[in-house]
N, CA, C and O atoms as a Tinker XYZ file with bonds, in Angstrom:
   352  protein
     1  N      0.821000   -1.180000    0.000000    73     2
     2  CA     0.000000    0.000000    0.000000    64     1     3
     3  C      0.872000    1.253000    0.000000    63     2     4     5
     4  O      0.578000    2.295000   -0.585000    81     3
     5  N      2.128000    1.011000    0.818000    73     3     6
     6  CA     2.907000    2.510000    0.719000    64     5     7
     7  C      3.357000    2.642000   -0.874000    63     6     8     9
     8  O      3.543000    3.716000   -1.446000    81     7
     9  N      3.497000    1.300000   -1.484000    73     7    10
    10  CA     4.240000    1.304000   -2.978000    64     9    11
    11  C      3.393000    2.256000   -3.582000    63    10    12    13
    12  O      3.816000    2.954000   -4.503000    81    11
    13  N      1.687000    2.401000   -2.953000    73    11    14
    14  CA     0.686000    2.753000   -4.214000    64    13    15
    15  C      0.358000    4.275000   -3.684000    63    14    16    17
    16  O     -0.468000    5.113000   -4.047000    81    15
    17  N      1.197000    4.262000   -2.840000    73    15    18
    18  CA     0.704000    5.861000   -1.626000    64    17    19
    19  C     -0.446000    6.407000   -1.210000    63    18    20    21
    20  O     -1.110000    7.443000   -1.260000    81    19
    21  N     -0.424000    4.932000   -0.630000    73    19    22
    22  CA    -1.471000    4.842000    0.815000    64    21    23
    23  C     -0.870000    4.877000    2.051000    63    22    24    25
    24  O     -0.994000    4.140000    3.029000    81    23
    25  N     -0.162000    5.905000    1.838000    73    23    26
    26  CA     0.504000    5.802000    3.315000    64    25    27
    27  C     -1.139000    5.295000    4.653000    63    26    28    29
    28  O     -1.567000    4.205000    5.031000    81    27
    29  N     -1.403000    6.192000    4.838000    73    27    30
    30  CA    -2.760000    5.644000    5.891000    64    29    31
    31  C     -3.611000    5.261000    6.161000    63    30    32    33
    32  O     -4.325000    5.483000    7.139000    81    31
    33  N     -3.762000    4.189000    4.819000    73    31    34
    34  CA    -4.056000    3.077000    4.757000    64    33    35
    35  C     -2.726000    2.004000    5.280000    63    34    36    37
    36  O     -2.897000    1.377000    6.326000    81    35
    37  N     -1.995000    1.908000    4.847000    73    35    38
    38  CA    -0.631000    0.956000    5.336000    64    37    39
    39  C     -0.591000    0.987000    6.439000    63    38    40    41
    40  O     -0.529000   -0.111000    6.993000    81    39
    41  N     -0.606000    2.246000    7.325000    73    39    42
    42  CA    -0.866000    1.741000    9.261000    64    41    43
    43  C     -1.305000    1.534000    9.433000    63    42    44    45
    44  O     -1.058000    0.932000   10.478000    81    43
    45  N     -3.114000    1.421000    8.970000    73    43    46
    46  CA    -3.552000    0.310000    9.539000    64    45    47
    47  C     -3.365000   -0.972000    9.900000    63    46    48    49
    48  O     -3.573000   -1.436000   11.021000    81    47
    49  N     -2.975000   -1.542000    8.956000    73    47    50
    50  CA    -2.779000   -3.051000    8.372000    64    49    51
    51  C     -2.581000   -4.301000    9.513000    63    50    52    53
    52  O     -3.202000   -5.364000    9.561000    81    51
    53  N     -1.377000   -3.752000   10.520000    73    51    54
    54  CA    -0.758000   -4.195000   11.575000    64    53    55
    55  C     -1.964000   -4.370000   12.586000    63    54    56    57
    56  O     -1.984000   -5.482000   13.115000    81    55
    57  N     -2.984000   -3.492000   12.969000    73    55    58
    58  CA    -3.949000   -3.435000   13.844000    64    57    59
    59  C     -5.364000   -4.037000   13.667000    63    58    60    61
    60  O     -6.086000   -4.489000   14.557000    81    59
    61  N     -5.633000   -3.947000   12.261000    73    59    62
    62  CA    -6.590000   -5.115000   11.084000    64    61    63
    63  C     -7.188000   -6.270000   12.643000    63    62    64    65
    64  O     -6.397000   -6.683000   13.490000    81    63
    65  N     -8.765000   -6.578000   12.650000    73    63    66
    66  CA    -9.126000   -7.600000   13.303000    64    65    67
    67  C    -10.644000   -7.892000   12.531000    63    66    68    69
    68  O    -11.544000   -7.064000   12.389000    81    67
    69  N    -10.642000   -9.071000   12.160000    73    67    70
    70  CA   -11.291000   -9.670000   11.504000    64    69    71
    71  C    -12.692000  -10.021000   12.063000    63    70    72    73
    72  O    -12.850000  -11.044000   12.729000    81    71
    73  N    -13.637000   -9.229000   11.809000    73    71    74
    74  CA   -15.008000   -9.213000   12.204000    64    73    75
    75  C    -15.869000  -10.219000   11.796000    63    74    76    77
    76  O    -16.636000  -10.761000   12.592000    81    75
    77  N    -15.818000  -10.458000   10.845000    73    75    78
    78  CA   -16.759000  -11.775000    9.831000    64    77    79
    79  C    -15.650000  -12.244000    8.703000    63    78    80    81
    80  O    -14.533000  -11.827000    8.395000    81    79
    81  N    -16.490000  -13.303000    8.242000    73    79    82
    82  CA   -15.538000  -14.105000    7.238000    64    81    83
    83  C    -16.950000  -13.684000    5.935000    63    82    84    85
    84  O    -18.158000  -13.875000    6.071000    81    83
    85  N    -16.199000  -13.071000    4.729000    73    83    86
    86  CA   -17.585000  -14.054000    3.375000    64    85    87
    87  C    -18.327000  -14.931000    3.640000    63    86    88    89
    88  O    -17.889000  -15.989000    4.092000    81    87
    89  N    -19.488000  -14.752000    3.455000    73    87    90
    90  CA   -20.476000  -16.005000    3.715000    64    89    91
    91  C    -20.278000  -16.950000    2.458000    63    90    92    93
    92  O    -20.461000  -18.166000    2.521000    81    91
    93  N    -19.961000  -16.409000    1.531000    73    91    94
    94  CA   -20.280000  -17.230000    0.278000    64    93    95
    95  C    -19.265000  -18.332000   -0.145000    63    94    96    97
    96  O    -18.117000  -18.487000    0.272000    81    95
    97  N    -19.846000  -18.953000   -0.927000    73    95    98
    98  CA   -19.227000  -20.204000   -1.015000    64    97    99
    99  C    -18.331000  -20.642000   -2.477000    63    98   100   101
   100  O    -18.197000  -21.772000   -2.948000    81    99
   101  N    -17.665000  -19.048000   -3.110000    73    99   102
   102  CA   -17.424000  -19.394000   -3.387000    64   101   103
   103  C    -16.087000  -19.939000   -3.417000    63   102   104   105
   104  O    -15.394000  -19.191000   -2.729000    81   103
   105  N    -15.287000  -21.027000   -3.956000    73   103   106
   106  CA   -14.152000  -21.840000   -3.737000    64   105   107
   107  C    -12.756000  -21.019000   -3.596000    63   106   108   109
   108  O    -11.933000  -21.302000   -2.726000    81   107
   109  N    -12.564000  -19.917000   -4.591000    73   107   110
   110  CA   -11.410000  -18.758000   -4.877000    64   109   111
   111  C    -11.494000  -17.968000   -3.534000    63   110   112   113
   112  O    -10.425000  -17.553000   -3.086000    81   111
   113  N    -12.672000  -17.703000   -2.820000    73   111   114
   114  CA   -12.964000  -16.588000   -1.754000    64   113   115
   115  C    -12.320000  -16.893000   -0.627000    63   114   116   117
   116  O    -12.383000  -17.997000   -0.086000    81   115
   117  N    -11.428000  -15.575000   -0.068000    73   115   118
   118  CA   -10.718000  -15.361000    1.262000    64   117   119
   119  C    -11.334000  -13.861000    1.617000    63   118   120   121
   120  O    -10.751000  -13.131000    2.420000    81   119
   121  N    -12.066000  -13.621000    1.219000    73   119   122
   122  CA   -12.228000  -12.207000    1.719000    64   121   123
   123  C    -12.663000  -12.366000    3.685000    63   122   124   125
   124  O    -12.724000  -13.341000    4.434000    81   123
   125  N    -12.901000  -10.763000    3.908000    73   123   126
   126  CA   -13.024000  -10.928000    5.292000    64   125   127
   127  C    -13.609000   -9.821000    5.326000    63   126   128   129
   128  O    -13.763000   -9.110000    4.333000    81   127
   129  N    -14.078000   -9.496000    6.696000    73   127   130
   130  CA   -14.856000   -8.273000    6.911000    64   129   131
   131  C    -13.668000   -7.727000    8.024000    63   130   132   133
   132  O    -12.945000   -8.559000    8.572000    81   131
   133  N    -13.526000   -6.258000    8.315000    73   131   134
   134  CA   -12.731000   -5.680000    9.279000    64   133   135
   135  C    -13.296000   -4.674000   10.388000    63   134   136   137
   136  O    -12.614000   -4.448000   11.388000    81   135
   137  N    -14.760000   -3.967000   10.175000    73   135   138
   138  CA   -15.140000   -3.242000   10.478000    64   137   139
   139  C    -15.478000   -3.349000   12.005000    63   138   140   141
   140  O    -15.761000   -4.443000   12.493000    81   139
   141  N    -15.450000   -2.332000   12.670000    73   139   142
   142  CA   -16.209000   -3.074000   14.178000    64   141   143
   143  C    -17.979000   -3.271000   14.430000    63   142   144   145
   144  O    -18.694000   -3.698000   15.337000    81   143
   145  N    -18.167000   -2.720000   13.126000    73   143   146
   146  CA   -19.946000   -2.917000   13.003000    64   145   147
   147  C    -19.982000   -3.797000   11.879000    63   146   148   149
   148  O    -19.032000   -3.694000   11.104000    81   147
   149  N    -20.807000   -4.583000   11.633000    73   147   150
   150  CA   -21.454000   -5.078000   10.722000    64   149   151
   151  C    -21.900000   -4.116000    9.527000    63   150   152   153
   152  O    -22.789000   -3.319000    9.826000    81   151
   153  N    -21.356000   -4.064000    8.054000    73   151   154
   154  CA   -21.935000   -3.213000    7.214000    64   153   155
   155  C    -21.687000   -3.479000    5.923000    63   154   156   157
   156  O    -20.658000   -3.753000    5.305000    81   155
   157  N    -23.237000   -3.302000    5.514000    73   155   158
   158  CA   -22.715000   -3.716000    3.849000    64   157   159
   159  C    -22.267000   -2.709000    3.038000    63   158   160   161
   160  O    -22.717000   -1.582000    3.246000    81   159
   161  N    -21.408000   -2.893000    2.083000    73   159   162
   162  CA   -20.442000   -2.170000    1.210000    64   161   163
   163  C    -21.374000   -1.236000    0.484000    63   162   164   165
   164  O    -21.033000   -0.104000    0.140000    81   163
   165  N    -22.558000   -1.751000    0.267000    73   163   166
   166  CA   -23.258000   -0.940000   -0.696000    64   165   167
   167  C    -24.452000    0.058000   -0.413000    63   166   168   169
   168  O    -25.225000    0.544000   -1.239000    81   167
   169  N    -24.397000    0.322000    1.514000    73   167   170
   170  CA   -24.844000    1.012000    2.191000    64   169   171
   171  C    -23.946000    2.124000    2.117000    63   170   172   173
   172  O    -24.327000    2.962000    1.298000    81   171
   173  N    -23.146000    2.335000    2.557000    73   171   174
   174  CA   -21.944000    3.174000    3.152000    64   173   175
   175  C    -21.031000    3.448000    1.551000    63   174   176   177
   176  O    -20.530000    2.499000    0.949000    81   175
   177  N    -20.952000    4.750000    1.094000    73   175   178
   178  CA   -19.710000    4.985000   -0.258000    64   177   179
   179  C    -18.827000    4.777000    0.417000    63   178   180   181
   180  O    -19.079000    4.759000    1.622000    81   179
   181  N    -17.216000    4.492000   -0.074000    73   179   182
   182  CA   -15.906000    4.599000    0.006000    64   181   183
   183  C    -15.370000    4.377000   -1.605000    63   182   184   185
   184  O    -15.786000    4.715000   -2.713000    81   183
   185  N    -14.263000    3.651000   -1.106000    73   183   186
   186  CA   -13.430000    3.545000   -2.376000    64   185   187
   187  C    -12.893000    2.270000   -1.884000    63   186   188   189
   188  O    -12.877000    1.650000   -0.821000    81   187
   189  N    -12.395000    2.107000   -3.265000    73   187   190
   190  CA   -11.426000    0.450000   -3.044000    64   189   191
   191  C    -10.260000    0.481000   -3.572000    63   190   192   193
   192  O     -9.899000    1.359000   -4.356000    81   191
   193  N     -9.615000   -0.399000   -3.222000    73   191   194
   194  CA    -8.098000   -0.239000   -3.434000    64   193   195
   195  C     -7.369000   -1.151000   -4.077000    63   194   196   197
   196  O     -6.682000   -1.806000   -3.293000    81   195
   197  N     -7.255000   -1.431000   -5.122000    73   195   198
   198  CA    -6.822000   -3.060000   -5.718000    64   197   199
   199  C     -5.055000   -2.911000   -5.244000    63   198   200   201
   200  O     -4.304000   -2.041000   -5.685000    81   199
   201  N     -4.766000   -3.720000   -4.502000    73   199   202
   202  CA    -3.250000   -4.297000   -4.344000    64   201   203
   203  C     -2.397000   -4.835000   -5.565000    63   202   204   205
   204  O     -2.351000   -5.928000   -6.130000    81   203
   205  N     -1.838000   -3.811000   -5.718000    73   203   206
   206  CA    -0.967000   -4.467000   -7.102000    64   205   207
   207  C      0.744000   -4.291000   -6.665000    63   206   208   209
   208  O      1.492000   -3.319000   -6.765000    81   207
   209  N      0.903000   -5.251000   -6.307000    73   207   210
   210  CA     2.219000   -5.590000   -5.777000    64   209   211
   211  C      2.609000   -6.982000   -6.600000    63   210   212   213
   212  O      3.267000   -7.685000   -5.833000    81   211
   213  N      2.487000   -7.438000   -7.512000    73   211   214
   214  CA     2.708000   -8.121000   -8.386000    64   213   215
   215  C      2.584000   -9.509000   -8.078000    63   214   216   217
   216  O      3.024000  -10.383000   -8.825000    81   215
   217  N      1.775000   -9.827000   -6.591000    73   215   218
   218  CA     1.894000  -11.169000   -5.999000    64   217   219
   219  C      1.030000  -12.028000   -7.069000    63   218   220   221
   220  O      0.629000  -11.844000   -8.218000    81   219
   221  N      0.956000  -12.992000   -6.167000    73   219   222
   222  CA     0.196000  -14.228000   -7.016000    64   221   223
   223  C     -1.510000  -13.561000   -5.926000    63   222   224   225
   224  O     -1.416000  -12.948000   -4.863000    81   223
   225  N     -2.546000  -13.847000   -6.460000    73   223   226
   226  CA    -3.935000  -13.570000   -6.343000    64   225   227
   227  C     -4.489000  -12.183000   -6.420000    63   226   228   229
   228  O     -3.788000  -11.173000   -6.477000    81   227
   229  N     -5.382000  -12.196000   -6.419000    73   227   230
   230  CA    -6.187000  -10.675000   -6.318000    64   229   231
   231  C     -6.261000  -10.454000   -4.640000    63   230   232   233
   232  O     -6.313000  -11.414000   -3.871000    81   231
   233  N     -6.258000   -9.031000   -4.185000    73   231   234
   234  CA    -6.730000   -8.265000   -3.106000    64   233   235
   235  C     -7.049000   -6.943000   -3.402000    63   234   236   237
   236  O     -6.476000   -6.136000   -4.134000    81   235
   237  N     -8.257000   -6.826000   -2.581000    73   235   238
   238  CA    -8.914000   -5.152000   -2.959000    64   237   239
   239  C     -9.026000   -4.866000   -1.601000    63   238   240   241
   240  O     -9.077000   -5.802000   -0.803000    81   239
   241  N     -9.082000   -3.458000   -1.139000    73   239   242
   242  CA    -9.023000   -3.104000    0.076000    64   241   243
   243  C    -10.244000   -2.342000    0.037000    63   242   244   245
   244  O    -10.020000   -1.338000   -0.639000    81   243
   245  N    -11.840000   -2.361000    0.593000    73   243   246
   246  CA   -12.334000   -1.455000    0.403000    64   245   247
   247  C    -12.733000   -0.411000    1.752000    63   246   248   249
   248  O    -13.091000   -1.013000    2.764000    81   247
   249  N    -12.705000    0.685000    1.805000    73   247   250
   250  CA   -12.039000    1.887000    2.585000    64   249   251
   251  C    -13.306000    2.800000    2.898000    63   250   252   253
   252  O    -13.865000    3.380000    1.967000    81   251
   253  N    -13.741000    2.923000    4.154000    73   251   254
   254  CA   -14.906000    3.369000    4.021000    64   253   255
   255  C    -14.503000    4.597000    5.485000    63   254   256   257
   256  O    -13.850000    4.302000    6.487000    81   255
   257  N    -15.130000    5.960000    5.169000    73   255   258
   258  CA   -14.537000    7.078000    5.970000    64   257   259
   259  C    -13.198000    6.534000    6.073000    63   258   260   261
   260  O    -13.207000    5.710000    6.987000    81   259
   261  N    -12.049000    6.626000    5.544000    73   259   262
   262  CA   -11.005000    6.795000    5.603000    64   261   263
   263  C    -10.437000    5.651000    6.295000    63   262   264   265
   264  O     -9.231000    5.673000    6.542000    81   263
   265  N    -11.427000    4.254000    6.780000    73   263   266
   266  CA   -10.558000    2.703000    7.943000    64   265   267
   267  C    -11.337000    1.857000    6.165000    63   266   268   269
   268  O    -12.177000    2.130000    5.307000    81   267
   269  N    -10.172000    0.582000    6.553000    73   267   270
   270  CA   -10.473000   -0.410000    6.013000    64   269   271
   271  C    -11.615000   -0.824000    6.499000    63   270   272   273
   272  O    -12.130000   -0.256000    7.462000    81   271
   273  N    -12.145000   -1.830000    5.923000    73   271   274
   274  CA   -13.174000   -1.960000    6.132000    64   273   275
   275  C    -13.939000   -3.805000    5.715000    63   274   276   277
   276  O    -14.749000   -4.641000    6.114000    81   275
   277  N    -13.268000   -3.615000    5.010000    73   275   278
   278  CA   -13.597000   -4.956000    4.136000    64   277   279
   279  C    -12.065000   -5.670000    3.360000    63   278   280   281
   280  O    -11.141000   -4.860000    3.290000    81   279
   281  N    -11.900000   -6.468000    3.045000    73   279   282
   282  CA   -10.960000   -6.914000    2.570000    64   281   283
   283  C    -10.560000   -8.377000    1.446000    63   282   284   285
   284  O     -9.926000   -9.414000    1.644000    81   283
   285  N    -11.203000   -7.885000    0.385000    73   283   286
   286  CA   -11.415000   -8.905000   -0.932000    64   285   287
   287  C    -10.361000   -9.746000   -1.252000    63   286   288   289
   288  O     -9.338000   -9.305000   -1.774000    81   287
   289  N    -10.549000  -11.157000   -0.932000    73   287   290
   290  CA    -9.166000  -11.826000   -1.278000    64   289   291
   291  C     -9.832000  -12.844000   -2.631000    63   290   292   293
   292  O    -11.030000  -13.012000   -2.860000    81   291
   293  N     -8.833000  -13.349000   -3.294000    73   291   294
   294  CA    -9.555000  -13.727000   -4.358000    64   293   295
   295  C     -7.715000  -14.755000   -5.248000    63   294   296   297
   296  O     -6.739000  -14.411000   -5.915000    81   295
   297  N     -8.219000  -15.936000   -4.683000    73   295   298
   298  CA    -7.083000  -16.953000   -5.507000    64   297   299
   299  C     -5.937000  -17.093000   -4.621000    63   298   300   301
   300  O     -4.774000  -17.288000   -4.973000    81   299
   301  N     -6.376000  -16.974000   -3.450000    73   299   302
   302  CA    -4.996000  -16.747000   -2.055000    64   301   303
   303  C     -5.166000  -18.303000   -1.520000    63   302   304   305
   304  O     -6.027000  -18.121000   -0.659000    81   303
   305  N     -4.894000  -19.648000   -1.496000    73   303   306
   306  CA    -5.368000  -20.779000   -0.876000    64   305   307
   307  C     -4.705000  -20.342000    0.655000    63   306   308   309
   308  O     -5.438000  -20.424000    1.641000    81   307
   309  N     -3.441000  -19.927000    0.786000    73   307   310
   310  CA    -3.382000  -19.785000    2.485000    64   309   311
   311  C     -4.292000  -18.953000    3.644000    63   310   312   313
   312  O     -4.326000  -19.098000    4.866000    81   311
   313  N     -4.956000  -18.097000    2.828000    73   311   314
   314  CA    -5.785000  -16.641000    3.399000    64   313   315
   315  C     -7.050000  -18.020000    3.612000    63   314   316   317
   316  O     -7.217000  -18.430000    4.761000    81   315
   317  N     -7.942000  -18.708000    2.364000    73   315   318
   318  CA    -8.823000  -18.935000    2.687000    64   317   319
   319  C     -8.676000  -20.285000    3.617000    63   318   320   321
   320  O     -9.484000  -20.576000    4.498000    81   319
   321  N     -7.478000  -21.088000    3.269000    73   319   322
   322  CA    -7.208000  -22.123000    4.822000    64   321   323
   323  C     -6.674000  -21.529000    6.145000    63   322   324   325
   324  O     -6.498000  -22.342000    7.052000    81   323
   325  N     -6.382000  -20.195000    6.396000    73   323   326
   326  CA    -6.548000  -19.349000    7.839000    64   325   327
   327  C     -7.744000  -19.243000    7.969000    63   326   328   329
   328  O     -8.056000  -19.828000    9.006000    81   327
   329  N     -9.114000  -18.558000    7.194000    73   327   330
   330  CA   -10.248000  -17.962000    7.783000    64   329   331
   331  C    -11.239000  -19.495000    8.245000    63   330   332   333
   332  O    -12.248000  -19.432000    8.948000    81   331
   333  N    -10.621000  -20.909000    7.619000    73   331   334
   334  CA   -11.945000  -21.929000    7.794000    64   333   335
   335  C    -12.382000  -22.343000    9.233000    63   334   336   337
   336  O    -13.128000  -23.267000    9.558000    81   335
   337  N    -11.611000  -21.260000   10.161000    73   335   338
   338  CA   -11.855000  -21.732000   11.513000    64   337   339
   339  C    -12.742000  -20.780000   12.313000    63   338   340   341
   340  O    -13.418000  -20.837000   13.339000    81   339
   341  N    -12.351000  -19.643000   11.134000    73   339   342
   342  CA   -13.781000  -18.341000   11.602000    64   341   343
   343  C    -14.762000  -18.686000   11.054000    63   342   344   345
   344  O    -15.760000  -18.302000   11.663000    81   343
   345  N    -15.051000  -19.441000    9.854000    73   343   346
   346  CA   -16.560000  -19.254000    9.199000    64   345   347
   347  C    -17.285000  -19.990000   10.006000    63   346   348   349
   348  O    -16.728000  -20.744000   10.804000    81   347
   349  N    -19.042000  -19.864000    9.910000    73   347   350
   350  CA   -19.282000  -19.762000   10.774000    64   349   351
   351  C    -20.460000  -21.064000    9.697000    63   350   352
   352  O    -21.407000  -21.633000   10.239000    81   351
């Protein structure tokens, strides 16, 4: 994120706590929720942030009043074998 100059977005990152997991099923999905409320993306405007650091999978950061908020993972197998102990 500092590469893309997000500086404040990037301090967050370290402090990040994972509120909900994606409900959905699908197989590629690691996303997560970060927020301390429950909220859907398409209530609340922000912006999103696609991570392009040249790794292997997709991540989008989406940013709502200025905190992360949500966090789109997409083709990560270690992200979605960490969250299978949160889903619910």
């Amino acid at each position: 994120m500092r590469a893309q100059g997000e500086e404040r977005i990037a301090e967050q990152v370290d402090g990040l706590r994972i509120t909900g997991v994606c409900p959905c099923e699908e197989p590629s999905c690691g996303s997560f929720h970060t927020a301390k409320l429950p909220m859907r993306r398409w209530f609340m405007r922000g912006r999103q942030i696609e991570l392009l650091d040249g790794g292997p999978g997709d991540v989008t950061i989406d940013v709502v009043r200025g905190e992360i908020a949500y966090v789109e993972v997409l083709r990560l197998d270690e992200v979605r074998r960490a969250l299978v102990g949160l889903r619910q």
